[in-house]
C-alpha positions in Angstrom: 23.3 15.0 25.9 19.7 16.8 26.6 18.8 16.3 23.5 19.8 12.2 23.6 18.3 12.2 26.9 15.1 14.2 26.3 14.7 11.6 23.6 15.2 8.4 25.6 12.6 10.1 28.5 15.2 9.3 31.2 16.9 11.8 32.9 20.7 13.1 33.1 21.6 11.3 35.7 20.1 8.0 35.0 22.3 8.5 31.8 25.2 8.9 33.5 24.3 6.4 36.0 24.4 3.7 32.5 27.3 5.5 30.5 30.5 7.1 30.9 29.9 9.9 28.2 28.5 10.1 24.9 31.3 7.7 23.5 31.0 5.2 25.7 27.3 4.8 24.5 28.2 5.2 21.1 30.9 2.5 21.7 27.8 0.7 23.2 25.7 0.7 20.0 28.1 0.1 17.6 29.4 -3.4 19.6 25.6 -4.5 19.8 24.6 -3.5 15.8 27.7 -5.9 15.2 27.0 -8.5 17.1 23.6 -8.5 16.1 24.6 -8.4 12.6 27.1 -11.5 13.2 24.3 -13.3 14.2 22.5 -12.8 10.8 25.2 -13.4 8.6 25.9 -16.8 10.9 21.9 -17.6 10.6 22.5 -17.3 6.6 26.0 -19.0 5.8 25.9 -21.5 8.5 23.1 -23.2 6.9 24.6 -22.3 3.5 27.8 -23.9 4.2 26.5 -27.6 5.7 24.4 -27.7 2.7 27.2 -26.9 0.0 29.4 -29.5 1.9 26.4 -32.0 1.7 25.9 -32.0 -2.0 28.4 -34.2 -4.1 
């Protein structure tokens, strides 16, 4: 966690003050890099979608 921590420029302890342990901030990451990549597939076949069902 130095490394990780060193890094970031925060200290140990606000680390631990944010996160459990090293999983719970991989856990972290991983849930945001998903939901951020719902929200571009969304952005791309929403628009896709209305305009497929538009066309005769």
């Amino acid at each position: 966690m130095k490394k990780v921590c060193d890094q970031a420029l925060i200290g140990r302890s606000t680390f631990y003050s944010h996160y459990l342990d090293k999983y719970d901030l991989l856990e972290k990451i991983v849930k945001q890099y998903a939901s951020d990549f719902k929200v571009e597939i969304e952005s791309v076949l929403i628009p896709w979608k209305m305009a497929r069902w538009q066309t005769p």
